[in-house]
Biotite code that builds the C-alpha atoms (Angstrom):
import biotite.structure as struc

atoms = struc.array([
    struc.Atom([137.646, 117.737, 84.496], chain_id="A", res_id=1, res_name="UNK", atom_name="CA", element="C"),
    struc.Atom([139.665, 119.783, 86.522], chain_id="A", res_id=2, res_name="UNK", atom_name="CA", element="C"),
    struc.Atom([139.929, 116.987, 89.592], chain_id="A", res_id=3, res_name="UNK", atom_name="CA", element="C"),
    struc.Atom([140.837, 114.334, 87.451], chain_id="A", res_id=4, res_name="UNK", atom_name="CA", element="C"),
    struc.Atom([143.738, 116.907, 86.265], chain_id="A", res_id=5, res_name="UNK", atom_name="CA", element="C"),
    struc.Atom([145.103, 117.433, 89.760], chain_id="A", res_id=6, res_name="UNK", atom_name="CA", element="C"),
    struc.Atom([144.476, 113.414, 90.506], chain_id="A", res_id=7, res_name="UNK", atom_name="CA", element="C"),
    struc.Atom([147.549, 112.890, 87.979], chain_id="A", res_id=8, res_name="UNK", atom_name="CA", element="C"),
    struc.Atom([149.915, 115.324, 89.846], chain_id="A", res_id=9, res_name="UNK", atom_name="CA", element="C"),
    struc.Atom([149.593, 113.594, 93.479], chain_id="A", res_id=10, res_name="UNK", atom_name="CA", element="C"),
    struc.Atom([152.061, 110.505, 92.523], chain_id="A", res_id=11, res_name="UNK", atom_name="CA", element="C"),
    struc.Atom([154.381, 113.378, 91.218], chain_id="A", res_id=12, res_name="UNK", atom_name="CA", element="C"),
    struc.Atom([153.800, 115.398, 94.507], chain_id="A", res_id=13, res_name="UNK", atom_name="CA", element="C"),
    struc.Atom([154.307, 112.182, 96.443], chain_id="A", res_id=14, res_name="UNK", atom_name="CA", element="C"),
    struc.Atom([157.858, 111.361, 94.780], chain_id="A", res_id=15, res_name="UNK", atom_name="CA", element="C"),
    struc.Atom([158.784, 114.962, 95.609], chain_id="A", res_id=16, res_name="UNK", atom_name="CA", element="C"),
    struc.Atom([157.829, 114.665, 99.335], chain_id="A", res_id=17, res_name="UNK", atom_name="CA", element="C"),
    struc.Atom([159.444, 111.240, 99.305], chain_id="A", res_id=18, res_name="UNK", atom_name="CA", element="C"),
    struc.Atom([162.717, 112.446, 97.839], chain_id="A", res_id=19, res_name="UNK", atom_name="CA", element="C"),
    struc.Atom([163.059, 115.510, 99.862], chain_id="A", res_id=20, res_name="UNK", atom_name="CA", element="C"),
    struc.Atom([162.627, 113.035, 103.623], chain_id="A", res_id=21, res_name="UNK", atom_name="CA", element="C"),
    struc.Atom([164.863, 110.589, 102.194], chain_id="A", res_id=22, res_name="UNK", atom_name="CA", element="C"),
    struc.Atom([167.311, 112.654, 100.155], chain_id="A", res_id=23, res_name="UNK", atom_name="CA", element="C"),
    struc.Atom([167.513, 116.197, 100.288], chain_id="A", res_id=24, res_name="UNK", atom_name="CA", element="C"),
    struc.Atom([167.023, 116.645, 104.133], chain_id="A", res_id=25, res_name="UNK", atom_name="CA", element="C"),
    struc.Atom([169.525, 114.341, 105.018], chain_id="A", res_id=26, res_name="UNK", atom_name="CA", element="C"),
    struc.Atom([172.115, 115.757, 102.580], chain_id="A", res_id=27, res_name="UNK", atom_name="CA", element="C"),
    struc.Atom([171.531, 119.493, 104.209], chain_id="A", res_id=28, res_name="UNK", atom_name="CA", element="C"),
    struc.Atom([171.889, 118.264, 107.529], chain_id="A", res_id=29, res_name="UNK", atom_name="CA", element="C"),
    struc.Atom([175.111, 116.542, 106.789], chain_id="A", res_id=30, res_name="UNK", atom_name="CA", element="C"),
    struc.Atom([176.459, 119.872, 105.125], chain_id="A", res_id=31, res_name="UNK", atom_name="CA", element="C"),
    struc.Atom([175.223, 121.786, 107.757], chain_id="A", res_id=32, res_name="UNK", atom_name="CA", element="C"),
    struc.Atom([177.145, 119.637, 110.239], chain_id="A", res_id=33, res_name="UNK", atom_name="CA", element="C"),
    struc.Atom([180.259, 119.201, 108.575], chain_id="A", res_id=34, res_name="UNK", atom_name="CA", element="C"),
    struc.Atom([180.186, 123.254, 108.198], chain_id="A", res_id=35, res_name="UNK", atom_name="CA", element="C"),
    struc.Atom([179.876, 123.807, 112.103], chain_id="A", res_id=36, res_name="UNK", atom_name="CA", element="C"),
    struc.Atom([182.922, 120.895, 112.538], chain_id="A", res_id=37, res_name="UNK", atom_name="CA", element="C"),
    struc.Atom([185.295, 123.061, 109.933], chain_id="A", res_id=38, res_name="UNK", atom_name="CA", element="C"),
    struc.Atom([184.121, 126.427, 111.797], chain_id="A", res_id=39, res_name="UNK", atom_name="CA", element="C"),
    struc.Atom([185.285, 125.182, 115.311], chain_id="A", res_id=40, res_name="UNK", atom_name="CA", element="C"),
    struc.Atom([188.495, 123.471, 114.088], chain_id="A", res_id=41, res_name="UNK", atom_name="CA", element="C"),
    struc.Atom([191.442, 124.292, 116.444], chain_id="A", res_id=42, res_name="UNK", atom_name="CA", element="C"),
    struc.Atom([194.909, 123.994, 117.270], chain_id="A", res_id=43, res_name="UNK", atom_name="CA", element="C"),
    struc.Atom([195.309, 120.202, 118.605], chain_id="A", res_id=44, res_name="UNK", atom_name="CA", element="C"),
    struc.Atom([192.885, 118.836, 116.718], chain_id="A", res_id=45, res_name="UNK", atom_name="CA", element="C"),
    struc.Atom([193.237, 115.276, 114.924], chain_id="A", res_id=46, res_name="UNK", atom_name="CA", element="C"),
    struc.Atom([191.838, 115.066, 111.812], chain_id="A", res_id=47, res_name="UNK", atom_name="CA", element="C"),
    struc.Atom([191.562, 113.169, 108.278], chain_id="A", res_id=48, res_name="UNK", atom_name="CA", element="C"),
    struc.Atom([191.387, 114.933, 105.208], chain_id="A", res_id=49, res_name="UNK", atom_name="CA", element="C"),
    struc.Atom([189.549, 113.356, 101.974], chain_id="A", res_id=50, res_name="UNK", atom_name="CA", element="C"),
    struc.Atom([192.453, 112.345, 101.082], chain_id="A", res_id=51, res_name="UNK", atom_name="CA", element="C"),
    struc.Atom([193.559, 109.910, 103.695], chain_id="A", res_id=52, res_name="UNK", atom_name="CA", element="C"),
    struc.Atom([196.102, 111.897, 105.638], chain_id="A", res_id=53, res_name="UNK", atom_name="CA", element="C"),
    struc.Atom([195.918, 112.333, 109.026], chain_id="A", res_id=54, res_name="UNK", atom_name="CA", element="C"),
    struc.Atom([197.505, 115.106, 110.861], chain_id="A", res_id=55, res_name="UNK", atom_name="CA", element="C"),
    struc.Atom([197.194, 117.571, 113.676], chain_id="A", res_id=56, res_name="UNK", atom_name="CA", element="C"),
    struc.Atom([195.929, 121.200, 113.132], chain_id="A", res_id=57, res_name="UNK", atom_name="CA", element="C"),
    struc.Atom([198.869, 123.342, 114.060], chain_id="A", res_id=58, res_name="UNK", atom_name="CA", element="C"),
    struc.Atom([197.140, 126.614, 112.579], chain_id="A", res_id=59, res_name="UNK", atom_name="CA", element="C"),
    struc.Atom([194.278, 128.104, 111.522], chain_id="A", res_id=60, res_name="UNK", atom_name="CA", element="C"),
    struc.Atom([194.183, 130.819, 109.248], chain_id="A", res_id=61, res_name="UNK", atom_name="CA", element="C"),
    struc.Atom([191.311, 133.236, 108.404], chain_id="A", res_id=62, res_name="UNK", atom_name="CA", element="C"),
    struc.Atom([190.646, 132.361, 104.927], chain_id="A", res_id=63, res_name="UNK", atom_name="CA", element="C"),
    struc.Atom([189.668, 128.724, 103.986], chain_id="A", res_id=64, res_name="UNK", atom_name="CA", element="C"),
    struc.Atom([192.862, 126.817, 105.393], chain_id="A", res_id=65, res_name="UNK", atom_name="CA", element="C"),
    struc.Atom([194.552, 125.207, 108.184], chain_id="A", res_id=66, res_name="UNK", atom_name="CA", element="C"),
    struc.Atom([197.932, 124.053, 108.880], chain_id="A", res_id=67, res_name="UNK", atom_name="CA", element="C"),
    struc.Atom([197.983, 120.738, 109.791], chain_id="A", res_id=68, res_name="UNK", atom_name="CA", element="C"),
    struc.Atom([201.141, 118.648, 110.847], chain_id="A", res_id=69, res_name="UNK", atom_name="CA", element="C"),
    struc.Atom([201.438, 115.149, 109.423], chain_id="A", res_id=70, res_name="UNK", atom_name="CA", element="C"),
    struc.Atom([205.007, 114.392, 110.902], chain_id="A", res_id=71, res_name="UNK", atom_name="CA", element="C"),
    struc.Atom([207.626, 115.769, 112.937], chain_id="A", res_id=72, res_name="UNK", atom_name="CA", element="C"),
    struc.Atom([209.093, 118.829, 110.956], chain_id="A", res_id=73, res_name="UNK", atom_name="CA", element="C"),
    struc.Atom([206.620, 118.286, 108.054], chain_id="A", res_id=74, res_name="UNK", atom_name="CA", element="C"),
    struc.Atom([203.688, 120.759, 107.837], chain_id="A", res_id=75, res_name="UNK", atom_name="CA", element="C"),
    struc.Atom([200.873, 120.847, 104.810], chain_id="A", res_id=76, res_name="UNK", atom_name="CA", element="C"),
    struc.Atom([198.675, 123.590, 104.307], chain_id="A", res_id=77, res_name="UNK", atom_name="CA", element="C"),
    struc.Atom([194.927, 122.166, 103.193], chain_id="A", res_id=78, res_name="UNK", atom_name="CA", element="C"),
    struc.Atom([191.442, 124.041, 102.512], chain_id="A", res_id=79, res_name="UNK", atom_name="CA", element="C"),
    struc.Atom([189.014, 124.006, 105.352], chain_id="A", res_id=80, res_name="UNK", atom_name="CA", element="C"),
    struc.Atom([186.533, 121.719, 103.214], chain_id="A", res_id=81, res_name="UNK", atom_name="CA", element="C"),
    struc.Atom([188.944, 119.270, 102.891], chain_id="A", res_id=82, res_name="UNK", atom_name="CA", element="C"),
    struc.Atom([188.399, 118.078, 106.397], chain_id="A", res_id=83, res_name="UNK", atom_name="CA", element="C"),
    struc.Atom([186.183, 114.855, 106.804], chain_id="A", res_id=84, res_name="UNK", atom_name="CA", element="C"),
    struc.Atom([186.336, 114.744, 110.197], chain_id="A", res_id=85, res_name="UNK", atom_name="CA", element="C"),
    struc.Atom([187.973, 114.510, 113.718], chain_id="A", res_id=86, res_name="UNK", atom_name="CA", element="C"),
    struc.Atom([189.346, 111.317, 114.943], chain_id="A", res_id=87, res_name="UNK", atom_name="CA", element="C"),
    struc.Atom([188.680, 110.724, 118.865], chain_id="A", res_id=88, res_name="UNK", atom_name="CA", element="C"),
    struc.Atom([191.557, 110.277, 120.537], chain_id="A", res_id=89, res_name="UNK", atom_name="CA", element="C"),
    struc.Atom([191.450, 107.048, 122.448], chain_id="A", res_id=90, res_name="UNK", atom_name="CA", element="C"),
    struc.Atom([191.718, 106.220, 126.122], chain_id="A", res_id=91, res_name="UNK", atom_name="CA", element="C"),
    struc.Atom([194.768, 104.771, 127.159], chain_id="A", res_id=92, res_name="UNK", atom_name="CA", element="C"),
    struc.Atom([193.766, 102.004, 129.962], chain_id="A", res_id=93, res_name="UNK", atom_name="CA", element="C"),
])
């Protein structure tokens, strides 16, 4: 009796491995990763917020925000988390 009890857990076990390669895992590693790109922010940087605007970190203070300039004279204060990501500058040929 007690086999045929843990035979009807394994598909539940199996969804729970299955979900935790395919979903969890990747999810951590993407917060992990976006974490270390906040953490190293510095003055110079490009970046995009959520949002949609793109600016230039001009400051980075020690609490959760940055500075960023979007335009000559015009400077916006955002939270660290807000950040999606750097933009590469490109090569000029």
């Amino acid at each position: 009796m007690s086999t045929s009890g843990f035979a009807q857990f394994i598909p539940l076990i199996l969804i729970f491995v299955i979900f935790y390669f395919f979903l969890i895992r990747p999810q951590q590693k993407r917060v992990k990763e976006h974490k270390v790109m906040t953490q190293t922010l510095k003055r110079g940087d490009e970046v995009i917020t959520s949002g949609g605007i793109i600016g230039t970190v001009d400051r980075v203070f020690e609490d959760d925000r940055i500075e960023l300039s979007i335009s000559d004279g015009v400077k916006v204060q955002v939270i660290k988390n807000t950040i999606q990501g750097h933009l590469k500058k490109e090569t000029k040929k």
